[in-house]
C-alpha positions in Angstrom: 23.1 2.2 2.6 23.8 3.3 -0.8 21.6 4.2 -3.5 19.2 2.4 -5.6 21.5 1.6 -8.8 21.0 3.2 -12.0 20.5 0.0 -13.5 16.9 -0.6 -12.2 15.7 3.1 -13.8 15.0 0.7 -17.1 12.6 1.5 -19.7 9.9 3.7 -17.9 7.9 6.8 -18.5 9.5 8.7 -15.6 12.8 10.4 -16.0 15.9 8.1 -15.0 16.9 9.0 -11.3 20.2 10.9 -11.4 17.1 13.5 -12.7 15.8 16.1 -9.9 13.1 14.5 -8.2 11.9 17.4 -6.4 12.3 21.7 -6.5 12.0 24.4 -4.2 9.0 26.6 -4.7 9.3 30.7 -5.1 6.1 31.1 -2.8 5.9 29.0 0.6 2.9 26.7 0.6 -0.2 27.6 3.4 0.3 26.8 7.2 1.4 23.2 6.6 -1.5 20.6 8.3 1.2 17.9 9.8 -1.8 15.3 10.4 -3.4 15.3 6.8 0.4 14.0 5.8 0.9 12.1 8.2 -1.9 9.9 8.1 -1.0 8.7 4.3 3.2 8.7 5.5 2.6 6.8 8.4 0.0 4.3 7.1 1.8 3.7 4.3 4.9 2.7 6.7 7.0 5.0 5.1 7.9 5.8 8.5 11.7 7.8 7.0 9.1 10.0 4.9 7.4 11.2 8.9 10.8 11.9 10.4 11.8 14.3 7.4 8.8 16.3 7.5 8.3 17.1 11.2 12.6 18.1 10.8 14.3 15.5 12.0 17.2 13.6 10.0 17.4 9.8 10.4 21.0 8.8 11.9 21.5 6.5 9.3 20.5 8.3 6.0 22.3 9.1 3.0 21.7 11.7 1.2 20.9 12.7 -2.4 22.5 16.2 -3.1 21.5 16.1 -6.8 17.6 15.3 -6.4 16.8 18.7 -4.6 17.4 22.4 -6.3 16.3 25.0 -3.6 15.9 28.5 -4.6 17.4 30.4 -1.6 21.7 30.6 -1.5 21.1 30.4 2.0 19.9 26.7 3.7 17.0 27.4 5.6 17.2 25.7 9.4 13.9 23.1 10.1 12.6 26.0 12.4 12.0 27.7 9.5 10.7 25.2 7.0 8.3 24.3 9.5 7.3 27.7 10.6 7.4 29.3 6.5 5.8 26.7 5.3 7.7 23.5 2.9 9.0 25.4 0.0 9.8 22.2 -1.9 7.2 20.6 -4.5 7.6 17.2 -6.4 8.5 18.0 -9.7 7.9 14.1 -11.5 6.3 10.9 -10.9 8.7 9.1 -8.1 8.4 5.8 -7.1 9.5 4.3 -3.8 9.8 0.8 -2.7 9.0 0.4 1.2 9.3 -3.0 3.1 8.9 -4.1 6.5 11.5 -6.4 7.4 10.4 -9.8 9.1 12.5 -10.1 12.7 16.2 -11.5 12.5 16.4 -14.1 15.4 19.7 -13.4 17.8 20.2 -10.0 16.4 19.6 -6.9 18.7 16.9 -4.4 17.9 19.4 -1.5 17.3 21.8 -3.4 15.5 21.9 -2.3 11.5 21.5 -6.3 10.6 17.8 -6.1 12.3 16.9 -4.8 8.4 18.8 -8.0 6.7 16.1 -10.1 7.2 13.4 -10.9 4.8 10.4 -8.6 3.5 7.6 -9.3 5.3 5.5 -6.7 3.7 6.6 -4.7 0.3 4.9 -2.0 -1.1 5.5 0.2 -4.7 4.5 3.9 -3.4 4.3 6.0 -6.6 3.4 9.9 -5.8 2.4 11.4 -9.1 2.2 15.4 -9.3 1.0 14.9 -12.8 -3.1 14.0 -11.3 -2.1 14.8 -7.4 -2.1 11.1 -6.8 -0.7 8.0 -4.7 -0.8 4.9 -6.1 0.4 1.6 -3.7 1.3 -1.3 -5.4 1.0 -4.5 -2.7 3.1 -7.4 -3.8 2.7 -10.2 -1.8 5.7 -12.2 0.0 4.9 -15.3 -1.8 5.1 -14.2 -5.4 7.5 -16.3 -7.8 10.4 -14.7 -9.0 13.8 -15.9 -10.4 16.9 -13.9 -8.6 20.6 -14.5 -10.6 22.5 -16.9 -8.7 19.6 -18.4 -6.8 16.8 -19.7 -9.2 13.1 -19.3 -8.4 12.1 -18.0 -5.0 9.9 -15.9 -2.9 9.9 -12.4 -3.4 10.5 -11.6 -0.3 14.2 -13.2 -0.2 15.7 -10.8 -2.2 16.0 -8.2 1.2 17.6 -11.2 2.8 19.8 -12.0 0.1 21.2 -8.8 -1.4 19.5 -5.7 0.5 17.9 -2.9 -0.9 19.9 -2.9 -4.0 18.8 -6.8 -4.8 15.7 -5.8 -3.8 14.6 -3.0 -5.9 16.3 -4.6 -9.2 14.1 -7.8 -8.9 10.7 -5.9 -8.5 11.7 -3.7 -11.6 12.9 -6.6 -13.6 9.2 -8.0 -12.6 7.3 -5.0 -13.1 7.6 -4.1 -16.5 11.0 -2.0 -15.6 9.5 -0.2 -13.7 11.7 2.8 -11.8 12.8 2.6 -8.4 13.8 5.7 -7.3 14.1 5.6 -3.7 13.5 2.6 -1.0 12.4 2.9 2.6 13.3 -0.1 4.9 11.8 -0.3 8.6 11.6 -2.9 11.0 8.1 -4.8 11.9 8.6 -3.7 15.7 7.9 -0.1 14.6 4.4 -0.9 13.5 3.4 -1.9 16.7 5.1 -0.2 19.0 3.4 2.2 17.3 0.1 1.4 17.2 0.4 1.5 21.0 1.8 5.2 21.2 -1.2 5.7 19.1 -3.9 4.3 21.6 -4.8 2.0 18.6 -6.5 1.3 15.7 -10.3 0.8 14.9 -10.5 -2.7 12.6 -13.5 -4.8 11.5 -12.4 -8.4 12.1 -14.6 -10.6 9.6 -14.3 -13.6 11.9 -12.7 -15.4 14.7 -9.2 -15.5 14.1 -7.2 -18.4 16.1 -4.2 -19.9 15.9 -0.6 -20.8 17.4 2.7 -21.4 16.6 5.3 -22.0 18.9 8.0 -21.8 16.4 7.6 -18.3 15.5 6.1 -17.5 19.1 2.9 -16.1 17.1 -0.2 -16.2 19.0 -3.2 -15.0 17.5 -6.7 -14.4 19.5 -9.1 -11.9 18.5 -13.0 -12.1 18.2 -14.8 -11.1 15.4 -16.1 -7.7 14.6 -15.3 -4.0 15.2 -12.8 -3.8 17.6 -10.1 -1.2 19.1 -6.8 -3.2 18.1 -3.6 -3.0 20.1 0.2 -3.4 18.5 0.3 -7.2 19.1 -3.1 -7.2 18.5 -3.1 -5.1 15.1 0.5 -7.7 14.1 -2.0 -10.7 14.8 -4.9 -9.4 12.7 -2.4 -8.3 9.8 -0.1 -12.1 10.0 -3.2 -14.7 9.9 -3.4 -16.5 7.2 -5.7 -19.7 8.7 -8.6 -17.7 6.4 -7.9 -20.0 3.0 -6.3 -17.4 1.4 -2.7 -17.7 3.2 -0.3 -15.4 1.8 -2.9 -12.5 -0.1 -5.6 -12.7 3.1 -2.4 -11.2 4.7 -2.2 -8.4 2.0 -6.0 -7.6 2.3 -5.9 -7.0 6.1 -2.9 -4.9 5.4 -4.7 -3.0 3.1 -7.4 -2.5 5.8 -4.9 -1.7 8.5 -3.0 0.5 6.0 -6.6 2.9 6.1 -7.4 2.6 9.7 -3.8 3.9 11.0 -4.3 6.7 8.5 -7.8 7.2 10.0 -6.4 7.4 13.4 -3.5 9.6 13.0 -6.1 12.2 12.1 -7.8 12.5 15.4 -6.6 15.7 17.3 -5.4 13.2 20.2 -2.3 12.4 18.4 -0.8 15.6 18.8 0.6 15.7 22.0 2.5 11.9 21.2 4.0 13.1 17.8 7.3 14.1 19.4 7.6 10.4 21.0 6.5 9.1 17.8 9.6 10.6 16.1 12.0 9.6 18.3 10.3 5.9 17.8 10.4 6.3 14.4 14.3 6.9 13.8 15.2 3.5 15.8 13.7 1.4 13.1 14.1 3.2 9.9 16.7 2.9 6.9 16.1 5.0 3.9 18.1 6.9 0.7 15.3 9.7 0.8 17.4 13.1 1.8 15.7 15.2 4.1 14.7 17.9 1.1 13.0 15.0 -0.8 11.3 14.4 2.1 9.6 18.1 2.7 9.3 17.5 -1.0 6.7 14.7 0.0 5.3 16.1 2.9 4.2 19.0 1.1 2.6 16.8 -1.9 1.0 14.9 1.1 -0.7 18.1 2.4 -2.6 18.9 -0.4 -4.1 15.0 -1.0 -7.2 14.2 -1.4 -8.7 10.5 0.0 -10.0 9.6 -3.6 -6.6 10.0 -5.1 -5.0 7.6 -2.7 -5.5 4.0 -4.4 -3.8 1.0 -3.6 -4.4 -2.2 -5.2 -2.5 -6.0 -5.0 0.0 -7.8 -8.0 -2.6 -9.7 -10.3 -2.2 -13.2 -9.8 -2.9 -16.9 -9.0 -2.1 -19.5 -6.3 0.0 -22.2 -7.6 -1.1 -25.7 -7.8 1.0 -28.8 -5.3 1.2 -30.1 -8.9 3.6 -27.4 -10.2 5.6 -26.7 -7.6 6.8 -28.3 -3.5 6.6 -24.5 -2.2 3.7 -22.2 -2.2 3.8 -19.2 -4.6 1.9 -16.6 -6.2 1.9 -16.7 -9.9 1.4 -13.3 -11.3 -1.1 -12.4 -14.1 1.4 -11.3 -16.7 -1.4 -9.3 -18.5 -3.2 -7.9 -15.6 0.2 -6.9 -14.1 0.2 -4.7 -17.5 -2.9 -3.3 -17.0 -1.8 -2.7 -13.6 1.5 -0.9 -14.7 0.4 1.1 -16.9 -2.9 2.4 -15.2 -1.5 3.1 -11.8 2.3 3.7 -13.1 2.4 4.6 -16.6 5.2 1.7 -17.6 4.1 0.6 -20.9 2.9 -2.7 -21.9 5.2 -5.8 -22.4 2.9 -8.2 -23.6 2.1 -7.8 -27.8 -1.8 -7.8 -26.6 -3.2 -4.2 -25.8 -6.1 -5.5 -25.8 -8.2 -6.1 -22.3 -11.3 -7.6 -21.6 -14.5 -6.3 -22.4 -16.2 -4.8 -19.6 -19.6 -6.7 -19.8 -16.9 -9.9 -19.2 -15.7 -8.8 -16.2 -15.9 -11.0 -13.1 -18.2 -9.7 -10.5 -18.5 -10.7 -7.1 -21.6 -9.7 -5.0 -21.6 -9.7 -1.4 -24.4 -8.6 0.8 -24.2 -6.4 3.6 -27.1 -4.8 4.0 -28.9 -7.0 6.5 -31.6 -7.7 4.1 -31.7 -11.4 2.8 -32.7 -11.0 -0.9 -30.4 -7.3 -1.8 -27.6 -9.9 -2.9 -29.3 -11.6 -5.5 -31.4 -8.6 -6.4 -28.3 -6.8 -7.5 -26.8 -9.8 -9.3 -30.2 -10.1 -11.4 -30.5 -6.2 -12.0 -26.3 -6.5 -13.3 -27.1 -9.5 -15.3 -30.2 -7.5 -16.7 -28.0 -4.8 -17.9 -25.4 -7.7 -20.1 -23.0 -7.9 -17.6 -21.9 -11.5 -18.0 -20.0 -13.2 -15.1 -21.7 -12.2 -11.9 -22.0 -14.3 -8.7 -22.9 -13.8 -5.7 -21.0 -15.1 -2.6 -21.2 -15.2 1.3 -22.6 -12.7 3.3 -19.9 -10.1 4.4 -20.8 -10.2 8.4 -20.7 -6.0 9.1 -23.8 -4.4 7.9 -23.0 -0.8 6.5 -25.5 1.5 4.6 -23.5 2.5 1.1 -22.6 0.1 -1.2 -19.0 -0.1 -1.6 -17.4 -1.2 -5.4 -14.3 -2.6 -4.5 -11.3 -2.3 -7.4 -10.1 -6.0 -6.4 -7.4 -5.7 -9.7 -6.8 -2.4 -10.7 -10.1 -1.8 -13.2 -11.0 1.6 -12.4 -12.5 1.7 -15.8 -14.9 -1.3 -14.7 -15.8 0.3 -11.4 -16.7 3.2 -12.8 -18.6 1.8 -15.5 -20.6 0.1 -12.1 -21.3 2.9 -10.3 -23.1 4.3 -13.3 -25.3 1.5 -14.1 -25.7 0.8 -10.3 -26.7 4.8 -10.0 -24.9 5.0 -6.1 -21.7 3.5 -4.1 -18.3 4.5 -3.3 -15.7 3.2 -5.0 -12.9 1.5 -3.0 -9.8 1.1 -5.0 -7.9 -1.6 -2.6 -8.2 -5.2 -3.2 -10.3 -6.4 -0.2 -13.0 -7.8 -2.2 -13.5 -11.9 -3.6 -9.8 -12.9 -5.0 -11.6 -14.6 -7.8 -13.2 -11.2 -8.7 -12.0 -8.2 -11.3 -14.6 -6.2 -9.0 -16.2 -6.5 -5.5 -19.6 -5.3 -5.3 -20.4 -4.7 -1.0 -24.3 -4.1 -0.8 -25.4 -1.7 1.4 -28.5 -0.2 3.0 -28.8 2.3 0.3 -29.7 -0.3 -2.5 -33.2 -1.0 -0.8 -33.8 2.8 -0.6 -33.3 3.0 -4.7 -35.3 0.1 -5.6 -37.9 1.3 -3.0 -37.5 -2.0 -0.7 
């Protein structure tokens, strides 16, 4: 596959991408942790990004030879990166578009065309050196967008239509011009194949989840609550969309299963499987990352932190029947800017700088403490304190002690501003909370013990 063309490195902060993405450091880093990385590589899907840093080249990349500047004259073998320590450090912001391709019918699993097909899941991954951060853009498969030659469509036709290349220039074009630097590509049967190899992954299901279609031989049967998901199981909870929310429920329970593969890829019993895990790995995997960039990233990943890992979903709207026959997602074009430019420094488009006050911001409060009246309690105290626009809505079914603000678009101003007048809770920046909301407030436990209940 070739490169991502120059042409989508259009207006952006970051430097175009013929620039060096990464450098080789003069001291080797600490006795590299592979599980810390792992558990952000691998839950994001970037699956190419896992092979590179445990040493082993995918059979189908291409390289980069001008993003990587190592500081020895003599190539180090993997032995020794992995033994010495990665010597290579991001040097600027780099952003990476990663999808997971929806199954081609009639096309065999290790045939190159299995990665024709269309995105069924597409992620912006920006890893920032500047503030040690990862930012994950979700943008959902239904979102409107006009390719040349086609009209308006789907987002997630462009894969299908033009690969990579097709792919990457429509999400710049409709993220501000944004920069794609690199793209990584992997087939849906790797996620669950490996959720298996990984004994699976601990989920909250919010309710009973039914539903069948013979056309796309999908099956989907799971009970509610905290459960111990399989593959199939773990592809079921992340393609059902019977929730009335369709195409963005999808993108929340990815966002969920996103943080419980990472969770699980930290326990200790993963070790012994990471070798079959690898070899897994390079069957469903297409990317332009060179093996350098990805030490590059695997030694970024080391050093994360969990509160600089945010990921939040493209700002926008259901269409109407009235507007248009197909189902899309209408983005938000001025919380798309606020998006942009607070999780990927592109600047705004739109002539208003100006966002909403934060006393406007929509609230959502949803109890889960157990305790019948904390819901409305906490939307009284919020209105109290001039916050406008607060409702409460159903019950979220898992009880849990702290109170979780949830950064449904992207306002880490506004949740920040909440945990201050709140005095407690954990901010969550994914967007898991009421799609109506700016911010999700999840009571907990730990409310009653402040207000002395």
């Amino acid at each position: 596959m070739s490169p991502v063309p120059a042409s989508v490195a259009a207006a952006t902060p970051a430097q175009p991408s013929s620039q060096q993405l990464a450098r080789a450091s003069s001291q080797p880093s600490s006795k590299p942790n592979p599980l810390r990385w792992l558990s952000w590589g691998t839950a994001l899907a970037t699956t190419g990004l896992i092979s590179g840093t445990l040493g082993v080249a995918l059979s189908w990349l291409t390289p980069l030879p001008s993003a990587i500047a190592p500081n020895t004259d003599q190539q180090l073998s993997l032995s020794d990166l992995w033994s010495k320590g990665f010597r290579y450090n991001i040097t600027r912001p780099v952003n990476i578009l990663v999808m997971g391709i929806d199954r081609v019918p009639d096309v065999p699993a290790d045939s190159p065309e299995v990665l024709n097909g269309r995105s069924d899941t597409m992620l912006l991954v920006q890893v920032d050196p500047a503030d040690n951060s990862i930012n994950v853009l979700s943008i959902p498969r239904d979102t409107q967008v006009e390719i040349p030659g086609v009209g308006l469509t789907k987002i997630n036709h462009a894969n299908m239509l033009g690969g990579d290349s097709l792919a990457a220039r429509v999400v710049s074009r409709n993220l501000n011009g944004v920069t794609i630097d690199r793209y990584v590509r992997v087939s849906t049967e790797a996620f669950s194949e490996l959720i298996d190899l990984l004994g699976g992954v601990e989920v909250f299901v919010p309710q009973q989840m039914s539903y069948t279609d013979e056309t796309q031989k999908l099956y989907i049967d799971l009970e509610q609550g905290w459960q111990t998901l399989n593959g199939d199981q773990a592809e079921q909870f992340a393609r059902f969309r019977s929730d009335g929310n369709g195409d963005i429920g999808r993108v929340q329970r990815q966002q969920q299963l996103i943080r419980a593969l990472r969770d699980r890829i930290t326990s200790p019993a993963v070790i012994p499987k990471l070798p079959e895990a690898i070899q897994l790995i390079q069957k469903y995997v297409d990317t332009n990352l060179s093996l350098e960039e990805m030490l590059a990233l695997a030694n970024f990943g080391i050093a994360l932190e969990q509160d600089h890992f945010r990921m939040v979903m493209l700002p926008g709207r259901f269409s109407t029947p009235d507007e248009f026959v197909a189902s899309y997602w209408i983005t938000d074009t001025d919380a798309v800017d606020q998006v942009m430019q607070e999780y990927f420094r592109v600047p705004s488009v739109t002539r208003s700088q100006e966002h909403r006050a934060l006393n406007n911001l929509h609230i959502a409060v949803q109890n889960a403490s157990g305790e019948p009246r904390l819901g409305s309690q906490v939307a009284d105290y919020l209105q109290d304190q001039g916050f406008d626009n607060v409702y409460v809505i159903q019950d979220w079914p898992d009880h849990q002690f702290q109170t979780d603000i949830i950064v449904q678009r992207g306002n880490m101003r506004g949740a920040a501003l909440l945990e201050n007048v709140l005095g407690l809770g954990r901010v969550v920046s994914a967007s898991t909370g009421d799609l109506q909301s700016d911010l999700t407030i999840r009571v907990g436990e730990d409310w009653a013990d402040r207000v002395g209940g």
